[in-house]
N, C-alpha and C positions, 0 to 999 in steps of 0.2 A: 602304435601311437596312443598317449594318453591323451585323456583332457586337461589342459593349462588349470583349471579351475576346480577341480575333483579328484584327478586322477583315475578316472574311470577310466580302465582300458574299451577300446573306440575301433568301430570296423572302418575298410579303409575308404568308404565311400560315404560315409556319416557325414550329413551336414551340422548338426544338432547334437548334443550330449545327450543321450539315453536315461541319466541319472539326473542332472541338473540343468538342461535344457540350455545351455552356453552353447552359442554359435562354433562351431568349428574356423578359427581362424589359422588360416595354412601360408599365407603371403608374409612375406615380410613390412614392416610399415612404410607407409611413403604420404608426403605430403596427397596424391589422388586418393585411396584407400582413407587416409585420413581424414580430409573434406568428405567425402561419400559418406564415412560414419556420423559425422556431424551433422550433414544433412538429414541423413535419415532419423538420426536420433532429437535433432528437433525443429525441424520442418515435414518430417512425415505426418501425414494428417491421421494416420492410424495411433501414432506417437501420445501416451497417455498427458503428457502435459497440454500439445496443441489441443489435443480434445476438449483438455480440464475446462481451458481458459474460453474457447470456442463456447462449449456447454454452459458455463458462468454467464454466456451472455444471452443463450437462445432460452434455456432452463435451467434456473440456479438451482431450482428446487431437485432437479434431477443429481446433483452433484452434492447439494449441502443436503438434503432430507437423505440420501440413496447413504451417506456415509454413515449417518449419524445415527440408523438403522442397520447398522453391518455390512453396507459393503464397502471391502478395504481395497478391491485389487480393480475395479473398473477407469477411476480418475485417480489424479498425485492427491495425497494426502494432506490437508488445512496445513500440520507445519513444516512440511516440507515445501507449501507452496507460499506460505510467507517466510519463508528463508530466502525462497529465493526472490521475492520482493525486496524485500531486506536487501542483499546482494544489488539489486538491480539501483534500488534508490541509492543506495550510496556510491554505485558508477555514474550515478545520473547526476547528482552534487558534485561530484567531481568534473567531471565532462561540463557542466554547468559554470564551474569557476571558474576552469581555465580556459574556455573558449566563448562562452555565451552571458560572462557576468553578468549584464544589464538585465538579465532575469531576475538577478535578486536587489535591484534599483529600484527602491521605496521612495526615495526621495521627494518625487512629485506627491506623494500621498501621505508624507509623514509631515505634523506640526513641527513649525520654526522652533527652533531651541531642544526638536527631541532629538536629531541626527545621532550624534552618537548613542544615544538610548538603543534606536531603533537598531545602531548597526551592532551593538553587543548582543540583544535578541538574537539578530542574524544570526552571529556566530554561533550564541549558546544552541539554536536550533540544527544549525547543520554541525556542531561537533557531535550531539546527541540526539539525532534525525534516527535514531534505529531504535534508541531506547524509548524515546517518544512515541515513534507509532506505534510501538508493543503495548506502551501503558493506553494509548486508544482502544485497545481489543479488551477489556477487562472493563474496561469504563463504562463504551456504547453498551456489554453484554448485560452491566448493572441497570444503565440506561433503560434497555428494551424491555427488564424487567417490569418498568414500573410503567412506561409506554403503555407496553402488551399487556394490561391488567384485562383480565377475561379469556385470556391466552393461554394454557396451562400446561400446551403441550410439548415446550421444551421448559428442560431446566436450564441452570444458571451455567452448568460445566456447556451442555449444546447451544446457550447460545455463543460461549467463546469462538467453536467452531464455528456455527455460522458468522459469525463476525470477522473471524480469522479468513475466511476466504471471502468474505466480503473484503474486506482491506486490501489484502493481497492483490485482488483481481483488478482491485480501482490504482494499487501504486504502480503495479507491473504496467498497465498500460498507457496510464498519465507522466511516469517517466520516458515511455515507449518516443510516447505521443509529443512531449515535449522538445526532446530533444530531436525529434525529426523538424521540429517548426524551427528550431535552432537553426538544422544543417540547411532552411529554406529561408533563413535571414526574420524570421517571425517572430523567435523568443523575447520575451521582455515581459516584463511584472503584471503588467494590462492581459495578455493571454494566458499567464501562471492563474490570475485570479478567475478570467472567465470557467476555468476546469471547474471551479469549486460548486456551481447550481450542476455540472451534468457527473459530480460527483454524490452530490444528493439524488435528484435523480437516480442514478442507478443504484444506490442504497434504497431508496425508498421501491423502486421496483422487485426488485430482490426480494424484502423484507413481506412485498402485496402477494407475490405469490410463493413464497414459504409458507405465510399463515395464510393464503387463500381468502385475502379479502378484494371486500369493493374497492372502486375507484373513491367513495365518498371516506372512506373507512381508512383507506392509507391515507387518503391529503390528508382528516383528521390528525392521524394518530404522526404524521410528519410535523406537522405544526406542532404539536403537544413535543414533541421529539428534538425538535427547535427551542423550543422555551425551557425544556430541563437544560439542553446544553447552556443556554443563555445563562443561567443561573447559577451554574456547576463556571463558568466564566468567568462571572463575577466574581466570586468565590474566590476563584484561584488569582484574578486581578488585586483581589483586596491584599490577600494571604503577600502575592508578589510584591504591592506599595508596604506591606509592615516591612518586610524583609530588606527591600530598598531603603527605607527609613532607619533603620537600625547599622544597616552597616555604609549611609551617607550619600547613595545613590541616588535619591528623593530628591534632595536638597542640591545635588549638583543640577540635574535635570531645571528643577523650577527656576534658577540665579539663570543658566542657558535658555529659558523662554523668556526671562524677563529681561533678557541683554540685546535677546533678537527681538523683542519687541521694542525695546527703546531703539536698535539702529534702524527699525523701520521706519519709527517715528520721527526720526532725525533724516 
């Protein structure tokens, strides 16, 4: 008997391949065998993903500093673990439209006359919901640079990494999270936004003991943290009304606030 994956020839009591360490599989497939793989492979607590994500939450520094210093084989790897973030958000969008719309029900929280505004956002965010958080990880790592001044000891390639499984670890679970609130009649816009302070939060945790600071030093440097993005928003607000104004989106919008403003008034 060889190995399926090498061809090493194999004694006949071999669990394990001698050469490439593939389990000896001698059954045929079946739905039991099947589920049993699946379990183990990722519900096993020994299992390098359950650990990654586990670890990202008791010590990130343990996962994100242990990589970024060489070790490759202990935890899954920054982009293999926002791939499958990646992966996970866009079954969670999915799973989201067709069964728990009223998550992405703005309505109560959008001005008279923006409705369709707001509902074209919508779409452009969740057709582009992958390429989006990607451009996040580049952003926050420029971000942090200017934050972390006095900071020296990553560069700009470690912080993608650290940032990449910062991201990863907050969508993998706030999709998790979300759509369990769904299946218990919860989801809707009002608990989509409450994630958003215990997503800071665990960013700004993360981020206190990576670089090993105080508690006065991160809410510092969280506020300072806040107001780049504030500005890097505006920014992109402004950039989005030229671009609205030129190709006539401006101008439909303001005629629709000023239509629902007269029939209120009437």
């Amino acid at each position: 008997m060889n190995c399926k994956n090498c061809h090493t020839e194999l004694h006949e009591h071999d669990d394990y391949c001698r050469n490439c360490g593939a389990k000896v599989i001698r059954k045929r497939l079946t739905l039991k065998n099947l589920f049993e793989h699946l379990s183990e492979t990722f519900f096993n607590y020994d299992n390098k993903l359950l650990r990654t994500v586990i670890q990202l939450f008791k010590e990130p520094e343990d996962v994100i500093v242990s990589y970024i210093n060489g070790v490759r084989k202990k935890y899954v790897n920054p982009i293999s673990l926002f791939g499958l973030a990646l992966t996970l958000s866009g079954l969670y969008i999915l799973i989201l439209n067709k069964y728990f719309p009223e998550v992405f029900d703005f309505s109560s929280l959008t001005v008279k006359g923006q409705e369709e505004f707001q509902k074209k956002n919508m779409i452009f965010v969740q057709e582009y919901q992958s390429i989006i958080m990607m451009l996040y990880v580049p952003l926050y790592a420029l971000m942090a640079k200017v934050v972390f001044f006095g900071k020296k000891q990553f560069n700009y390639t470690e912080l993608l990494v650290v940032f990449m499984y910062i991201q990863a670890q907050i969508s993998i679970v706030s999709s998790i999270a979300i759509i369990l609130l769904g299946v218990l009649g919860l989801a809707n816009s009002i608990v989509g936004m409450l994630t958003i302070p215990l997503m800071i939060l665990y960013a700004a945790y993360c981020l206190k003991r990576i670089y090993k600071l105080s508690l006065l030093d991160i809410i510092v440097r969280t506020i300072l943290f806040g107001a780049v993005l504030f500005v890097v928003f505006i920014i992109l607000t402004i950039l989005l009304m030229v671009v609205m104004y030129f190709n006539g989106d401006l101008e439909q919008m303001i005629e629709a606030q000023r239509a629902a403003k007269e029939a209120a008034n009437t």
